[in-house]
VMD Tcl script that builds the backbone (N, CA, C; Angstrom):
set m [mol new atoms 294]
animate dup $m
set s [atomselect $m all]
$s set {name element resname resid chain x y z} {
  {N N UNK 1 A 26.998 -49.744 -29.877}
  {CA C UNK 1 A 27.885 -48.596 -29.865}
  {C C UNK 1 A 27.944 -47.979 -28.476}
  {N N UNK 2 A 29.216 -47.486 -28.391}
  {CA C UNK 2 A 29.259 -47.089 -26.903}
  {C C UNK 2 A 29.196 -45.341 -26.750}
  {N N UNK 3 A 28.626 -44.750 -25.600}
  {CA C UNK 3 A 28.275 -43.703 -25.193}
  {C C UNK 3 A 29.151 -42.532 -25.567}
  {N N UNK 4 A 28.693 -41.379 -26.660}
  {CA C UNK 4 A 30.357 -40.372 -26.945}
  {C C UNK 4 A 29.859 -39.594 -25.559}
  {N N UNK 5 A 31.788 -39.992 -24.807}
  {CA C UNK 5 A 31.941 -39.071 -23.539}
  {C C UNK 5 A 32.966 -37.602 -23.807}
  {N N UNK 6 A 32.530 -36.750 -23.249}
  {CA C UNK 6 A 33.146 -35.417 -22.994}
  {C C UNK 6 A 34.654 -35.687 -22.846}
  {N N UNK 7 A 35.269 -34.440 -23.312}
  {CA C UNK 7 A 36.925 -34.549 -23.239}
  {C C UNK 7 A 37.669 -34.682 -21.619}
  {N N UNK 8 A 38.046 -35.320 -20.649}
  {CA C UNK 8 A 38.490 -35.471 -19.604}
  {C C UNK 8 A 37.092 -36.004 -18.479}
  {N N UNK 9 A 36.537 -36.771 -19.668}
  {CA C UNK 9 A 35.538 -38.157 -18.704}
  {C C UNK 9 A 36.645 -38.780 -18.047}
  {N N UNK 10 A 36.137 -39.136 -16.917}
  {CA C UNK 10 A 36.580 -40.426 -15.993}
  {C C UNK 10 A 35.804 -41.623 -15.501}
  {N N UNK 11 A 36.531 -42.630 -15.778}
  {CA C UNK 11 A 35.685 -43.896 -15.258}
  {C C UNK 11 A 36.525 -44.900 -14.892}
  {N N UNK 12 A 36.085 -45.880 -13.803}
  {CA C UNK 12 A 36.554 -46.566 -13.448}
  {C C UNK 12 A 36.485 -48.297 -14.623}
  {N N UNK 13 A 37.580 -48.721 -14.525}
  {CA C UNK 13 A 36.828 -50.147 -15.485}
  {C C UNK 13 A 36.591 -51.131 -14.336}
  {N N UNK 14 A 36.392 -52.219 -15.161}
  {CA C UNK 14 A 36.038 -53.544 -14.313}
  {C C UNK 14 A 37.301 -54.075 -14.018}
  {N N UNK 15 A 38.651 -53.613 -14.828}
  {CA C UNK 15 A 39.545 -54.510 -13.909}
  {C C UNK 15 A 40.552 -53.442 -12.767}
  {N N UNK 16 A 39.707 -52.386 -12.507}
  {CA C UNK 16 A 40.190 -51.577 -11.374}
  {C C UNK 16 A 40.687 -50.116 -12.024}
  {N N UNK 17 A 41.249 -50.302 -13.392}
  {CA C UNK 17 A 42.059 -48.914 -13.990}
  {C C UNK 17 A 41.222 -47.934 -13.959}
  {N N UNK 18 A 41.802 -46.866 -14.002}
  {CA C UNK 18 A 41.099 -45.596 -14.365}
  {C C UNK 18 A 41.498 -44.837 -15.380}
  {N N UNK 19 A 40.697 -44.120 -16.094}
  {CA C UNK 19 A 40.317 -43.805 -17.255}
  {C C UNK 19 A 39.954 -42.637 -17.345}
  {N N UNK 20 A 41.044 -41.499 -18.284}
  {CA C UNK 20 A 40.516 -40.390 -18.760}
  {C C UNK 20 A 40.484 -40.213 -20.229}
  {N N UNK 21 A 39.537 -39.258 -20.445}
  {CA C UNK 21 A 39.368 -38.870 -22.420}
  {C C UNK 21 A 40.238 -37.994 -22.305}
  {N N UNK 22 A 41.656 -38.136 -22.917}
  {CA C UNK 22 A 41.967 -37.217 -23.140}
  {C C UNK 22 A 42.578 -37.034 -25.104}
  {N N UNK 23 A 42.453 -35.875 -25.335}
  {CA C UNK 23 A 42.920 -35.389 -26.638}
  {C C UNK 23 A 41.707 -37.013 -27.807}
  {N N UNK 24 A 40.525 -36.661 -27.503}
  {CA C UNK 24 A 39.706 -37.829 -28.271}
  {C C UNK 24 A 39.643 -39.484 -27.922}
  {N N UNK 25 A 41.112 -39.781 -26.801}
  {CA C UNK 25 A 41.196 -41.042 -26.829}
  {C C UNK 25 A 41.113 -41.459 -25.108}
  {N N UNK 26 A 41.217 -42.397 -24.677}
  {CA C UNK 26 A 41.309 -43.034 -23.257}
  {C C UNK 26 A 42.669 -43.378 -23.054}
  {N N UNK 27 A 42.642 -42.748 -21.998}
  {CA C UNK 27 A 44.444 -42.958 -21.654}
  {C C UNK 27 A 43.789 -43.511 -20.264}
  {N N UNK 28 A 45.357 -44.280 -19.655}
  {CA C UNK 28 A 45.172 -45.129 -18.589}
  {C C UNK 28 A 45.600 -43.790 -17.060}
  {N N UNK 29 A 44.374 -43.359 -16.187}
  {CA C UNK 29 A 45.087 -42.054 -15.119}
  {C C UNK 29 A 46.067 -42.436 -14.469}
  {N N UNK 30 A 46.933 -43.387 -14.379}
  {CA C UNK 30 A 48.429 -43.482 -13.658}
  {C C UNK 30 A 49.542 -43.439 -14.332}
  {N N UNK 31 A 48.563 -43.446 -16.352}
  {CA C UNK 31 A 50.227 -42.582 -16.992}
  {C C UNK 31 A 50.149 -41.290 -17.005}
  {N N UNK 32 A 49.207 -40.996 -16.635}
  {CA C UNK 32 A 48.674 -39.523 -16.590}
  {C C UNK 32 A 49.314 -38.787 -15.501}
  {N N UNK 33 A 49.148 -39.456 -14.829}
  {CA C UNK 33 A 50.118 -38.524 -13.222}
  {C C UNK 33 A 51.326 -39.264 -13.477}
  {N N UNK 34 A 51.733 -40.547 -13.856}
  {CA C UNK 34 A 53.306 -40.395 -13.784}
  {C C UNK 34 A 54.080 -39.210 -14.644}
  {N N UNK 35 A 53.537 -39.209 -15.916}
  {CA C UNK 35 A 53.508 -37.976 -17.309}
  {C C UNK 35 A 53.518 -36.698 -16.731}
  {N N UNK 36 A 52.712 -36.121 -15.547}
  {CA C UNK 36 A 52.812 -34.815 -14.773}
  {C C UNK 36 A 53.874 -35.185 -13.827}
  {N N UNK 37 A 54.415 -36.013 -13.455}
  {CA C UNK 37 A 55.279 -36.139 -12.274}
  {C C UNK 37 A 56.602 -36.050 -12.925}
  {N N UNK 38 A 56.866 -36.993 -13.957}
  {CA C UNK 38 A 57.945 -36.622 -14.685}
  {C C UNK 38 A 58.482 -35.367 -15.656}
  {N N UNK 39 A 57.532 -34.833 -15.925}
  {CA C UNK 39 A 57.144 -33.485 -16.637}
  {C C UNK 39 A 57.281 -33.833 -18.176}
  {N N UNK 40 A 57.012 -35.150 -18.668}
  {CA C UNK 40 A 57.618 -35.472 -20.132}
  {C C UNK 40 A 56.346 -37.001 -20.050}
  {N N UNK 41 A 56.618 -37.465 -21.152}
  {CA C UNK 41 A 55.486 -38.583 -22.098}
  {C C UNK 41 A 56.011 -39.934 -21.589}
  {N N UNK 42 A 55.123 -40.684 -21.838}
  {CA C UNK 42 A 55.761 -42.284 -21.005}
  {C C UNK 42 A 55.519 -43.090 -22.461}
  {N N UNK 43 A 57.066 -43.812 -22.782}
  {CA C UNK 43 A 57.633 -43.984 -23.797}
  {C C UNK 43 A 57.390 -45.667 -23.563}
  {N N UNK 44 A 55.863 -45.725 -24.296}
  {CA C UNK 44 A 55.610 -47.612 -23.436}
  {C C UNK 44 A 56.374 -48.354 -24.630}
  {N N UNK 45 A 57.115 -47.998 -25.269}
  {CA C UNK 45 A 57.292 -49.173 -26.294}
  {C C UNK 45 A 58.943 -49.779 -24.563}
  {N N UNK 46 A 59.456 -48.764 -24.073}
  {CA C UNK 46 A 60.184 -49.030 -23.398}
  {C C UNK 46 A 60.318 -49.027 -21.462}
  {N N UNK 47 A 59.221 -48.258 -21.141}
  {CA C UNK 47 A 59.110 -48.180 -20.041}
  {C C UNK 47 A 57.458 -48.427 -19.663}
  {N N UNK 48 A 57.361 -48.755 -18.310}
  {CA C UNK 48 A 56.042 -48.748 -17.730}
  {C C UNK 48 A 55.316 -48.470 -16.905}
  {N N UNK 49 A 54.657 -48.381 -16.364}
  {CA C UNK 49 A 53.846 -47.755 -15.220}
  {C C UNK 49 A 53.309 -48.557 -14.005}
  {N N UNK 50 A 53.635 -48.473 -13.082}
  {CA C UNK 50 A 53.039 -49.914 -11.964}
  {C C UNK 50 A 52.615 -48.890 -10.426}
  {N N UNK 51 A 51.797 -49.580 -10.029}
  {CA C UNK 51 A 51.647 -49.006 -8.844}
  {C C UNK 51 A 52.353 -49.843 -8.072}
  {N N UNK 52 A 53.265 -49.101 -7.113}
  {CA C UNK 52 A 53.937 -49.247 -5.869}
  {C C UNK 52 A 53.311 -50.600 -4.822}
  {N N UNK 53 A 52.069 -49.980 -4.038}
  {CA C UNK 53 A 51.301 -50.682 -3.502}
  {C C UNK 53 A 50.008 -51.739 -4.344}
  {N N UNK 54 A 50.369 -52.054 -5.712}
  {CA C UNK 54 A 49.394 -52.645 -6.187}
  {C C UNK 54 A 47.987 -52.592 -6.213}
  {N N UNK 55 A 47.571 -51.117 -5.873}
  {CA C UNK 55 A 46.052 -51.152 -5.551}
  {C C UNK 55 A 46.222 -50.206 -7.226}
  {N N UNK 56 A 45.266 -50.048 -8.036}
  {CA C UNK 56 A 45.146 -49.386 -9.753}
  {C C UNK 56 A 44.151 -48.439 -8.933}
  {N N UNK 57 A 43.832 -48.182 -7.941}
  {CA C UNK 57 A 42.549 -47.405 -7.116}
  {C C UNK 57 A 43.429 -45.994 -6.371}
  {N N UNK 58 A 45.175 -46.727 -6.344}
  {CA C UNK 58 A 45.732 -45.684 -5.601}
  {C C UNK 58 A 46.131 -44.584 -6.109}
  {N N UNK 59 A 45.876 -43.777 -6.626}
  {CA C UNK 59 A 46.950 -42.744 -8.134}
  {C C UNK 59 A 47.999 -41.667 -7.471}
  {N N UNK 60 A 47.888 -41.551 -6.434}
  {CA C UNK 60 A 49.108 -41.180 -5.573}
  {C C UNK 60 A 50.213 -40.646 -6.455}
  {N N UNK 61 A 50.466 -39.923 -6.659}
  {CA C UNK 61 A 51.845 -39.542 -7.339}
  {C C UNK 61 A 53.062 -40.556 -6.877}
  {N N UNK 62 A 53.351 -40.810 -5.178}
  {CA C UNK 62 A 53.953 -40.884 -4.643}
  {C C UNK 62 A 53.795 -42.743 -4.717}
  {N N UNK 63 A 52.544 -43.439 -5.156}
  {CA C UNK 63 A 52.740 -44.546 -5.518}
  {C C UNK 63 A 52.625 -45.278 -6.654}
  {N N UNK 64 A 53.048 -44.304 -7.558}
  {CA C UNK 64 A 53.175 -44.392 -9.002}
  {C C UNK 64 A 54.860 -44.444 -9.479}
  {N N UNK 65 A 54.998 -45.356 -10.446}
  {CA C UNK 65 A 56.331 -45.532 -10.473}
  {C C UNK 65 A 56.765 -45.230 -12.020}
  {N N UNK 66 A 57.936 -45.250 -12.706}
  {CA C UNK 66 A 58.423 -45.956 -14.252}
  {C C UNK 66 A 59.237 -46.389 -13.779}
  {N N UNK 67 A 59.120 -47.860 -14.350}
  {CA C UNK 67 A 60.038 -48.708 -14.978}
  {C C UNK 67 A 60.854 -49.175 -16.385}
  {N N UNK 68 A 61.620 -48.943 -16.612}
  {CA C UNK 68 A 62.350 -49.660 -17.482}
  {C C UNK 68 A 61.509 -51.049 -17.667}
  {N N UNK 69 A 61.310 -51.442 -19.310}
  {CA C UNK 69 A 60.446 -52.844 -19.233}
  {C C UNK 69 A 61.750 -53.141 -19.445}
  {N N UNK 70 A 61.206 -54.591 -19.151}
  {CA C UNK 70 A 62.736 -56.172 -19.480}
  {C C UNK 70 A 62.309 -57.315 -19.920}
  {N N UNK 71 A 62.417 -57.896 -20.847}
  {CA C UNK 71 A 62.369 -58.584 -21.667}
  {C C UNK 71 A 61.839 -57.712 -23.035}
  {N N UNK 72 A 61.205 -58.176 -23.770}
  {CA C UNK 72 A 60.362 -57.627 -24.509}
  {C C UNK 72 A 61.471 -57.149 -25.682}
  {N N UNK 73 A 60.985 -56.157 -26.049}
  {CA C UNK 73 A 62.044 -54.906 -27.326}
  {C C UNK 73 A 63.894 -55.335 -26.873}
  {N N UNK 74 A 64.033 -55.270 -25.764}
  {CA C UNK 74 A 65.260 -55.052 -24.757}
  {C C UNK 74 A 66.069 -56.908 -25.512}
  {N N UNK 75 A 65.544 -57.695 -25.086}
  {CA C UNK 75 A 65.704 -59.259 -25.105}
  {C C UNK 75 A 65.664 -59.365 -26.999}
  {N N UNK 76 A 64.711 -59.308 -27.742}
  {CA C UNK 76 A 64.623 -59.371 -28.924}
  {C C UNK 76 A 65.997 -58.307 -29.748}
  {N N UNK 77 A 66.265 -57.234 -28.885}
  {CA C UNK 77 A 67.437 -56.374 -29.596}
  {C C UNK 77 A 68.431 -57.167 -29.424}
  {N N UNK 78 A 68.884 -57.650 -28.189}
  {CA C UNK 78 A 70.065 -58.194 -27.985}
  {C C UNK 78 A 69.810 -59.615 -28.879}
  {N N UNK 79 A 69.087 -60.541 -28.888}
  {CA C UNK 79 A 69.100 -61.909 -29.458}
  {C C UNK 79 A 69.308 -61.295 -31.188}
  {N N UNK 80 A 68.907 -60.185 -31.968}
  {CA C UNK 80 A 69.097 -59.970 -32.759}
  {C C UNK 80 A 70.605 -59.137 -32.938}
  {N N UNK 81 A 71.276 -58.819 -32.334}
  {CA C UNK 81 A 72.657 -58.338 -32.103}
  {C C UNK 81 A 73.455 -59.618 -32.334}
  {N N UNK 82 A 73.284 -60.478 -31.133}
  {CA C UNK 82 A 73.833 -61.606 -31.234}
  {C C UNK 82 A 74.126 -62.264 -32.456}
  {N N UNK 83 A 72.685 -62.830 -33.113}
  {CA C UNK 83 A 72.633 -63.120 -34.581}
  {C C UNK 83 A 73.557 -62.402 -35.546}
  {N N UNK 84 A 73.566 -61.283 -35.764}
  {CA C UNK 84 A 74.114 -60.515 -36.672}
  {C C UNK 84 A 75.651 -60.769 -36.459}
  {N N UNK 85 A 75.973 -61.146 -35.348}
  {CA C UNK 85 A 77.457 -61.182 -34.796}
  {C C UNK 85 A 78.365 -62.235 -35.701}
  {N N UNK 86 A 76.943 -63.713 -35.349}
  {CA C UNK 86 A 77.217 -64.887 -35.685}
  {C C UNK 86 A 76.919 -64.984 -37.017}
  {N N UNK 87 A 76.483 -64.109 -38.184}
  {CA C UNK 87 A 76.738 -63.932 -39.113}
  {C C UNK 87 A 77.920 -63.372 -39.770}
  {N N UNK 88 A 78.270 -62.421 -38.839}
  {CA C UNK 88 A 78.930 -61.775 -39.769}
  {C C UNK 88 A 80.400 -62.740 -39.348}
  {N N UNK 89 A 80.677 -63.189 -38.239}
  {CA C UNK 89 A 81.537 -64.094 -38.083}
  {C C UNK 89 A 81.784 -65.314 -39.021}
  {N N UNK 90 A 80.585 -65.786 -39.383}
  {CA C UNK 90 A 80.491 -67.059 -41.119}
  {C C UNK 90 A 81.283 -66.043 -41.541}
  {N N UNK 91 A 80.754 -65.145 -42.185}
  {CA C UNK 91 A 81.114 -64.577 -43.249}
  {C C UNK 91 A 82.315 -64.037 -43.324}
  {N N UNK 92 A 83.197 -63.670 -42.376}
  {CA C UNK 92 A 84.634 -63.477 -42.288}
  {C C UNK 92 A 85.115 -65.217 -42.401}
  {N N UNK 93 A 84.621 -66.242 -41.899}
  {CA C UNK 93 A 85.360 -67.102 -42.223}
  {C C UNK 93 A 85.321 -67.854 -43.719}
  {N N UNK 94 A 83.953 -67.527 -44.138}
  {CA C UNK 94 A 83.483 -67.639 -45.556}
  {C C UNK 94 A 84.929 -67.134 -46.677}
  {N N UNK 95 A 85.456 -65.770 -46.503}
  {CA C UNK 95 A 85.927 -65.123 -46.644}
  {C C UNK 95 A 87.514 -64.994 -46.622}
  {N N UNK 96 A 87.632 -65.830 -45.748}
  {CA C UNK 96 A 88.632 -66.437 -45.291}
  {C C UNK 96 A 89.420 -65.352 -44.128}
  {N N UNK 97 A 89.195 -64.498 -44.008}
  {CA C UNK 97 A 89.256 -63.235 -42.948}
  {C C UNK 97 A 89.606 -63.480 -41.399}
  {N N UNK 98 A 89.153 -64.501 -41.076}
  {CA C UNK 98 A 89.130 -65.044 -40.121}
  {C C UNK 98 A 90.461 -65.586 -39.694}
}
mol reanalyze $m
mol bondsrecalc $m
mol representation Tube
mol addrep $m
């Protein structure tokens, strides 16, 4: 079992991120300052967080970014749009509609 830490512990991990407790849980500190920089919540099912200069050591406001993700949710909506298209297209010709 691992160590219960105080509300706004920080630690570094082994693959460079940094780490605060916040509200009971570990959030990653560069959504944390992008989240204060933007003044609003970072919406990961759709956007993401990258450092600028690639260092996870830098938290810089100024080298903290959001991105729009691409592929992912984005790629699966459209391939499922598509589908529905090419259904409903049978089905007007099914139909004779066509």
């Amino acid at each position: 079992m691992g160590v219960n830490r105080p509300e706004g512990y920080e630690f570094k991990a082994a693959n460079g991120y940094w780490y605060r407790k916040v509200n009971g849980k570990w959030k990653l500190m560069h959504h944390i300052v992008a989240e204060q920089t933007l003044g609003r919540s970072i919406d990961t099912a759709c956007e993401r967080v990258v450092f600028k200069d690639k260092n996870p050591g830098n938290l810089s406001p100024d080298n903290i970014e959001v991105r729009e993700k691409t592929g992912g949710k984005q790629k699966r909506l459209a391939m499922l749009r598509a589908r529905i298209e090419r259904d409903q297209e049978e089905l007007r010709e099914l139909r004779g509609e066509a």
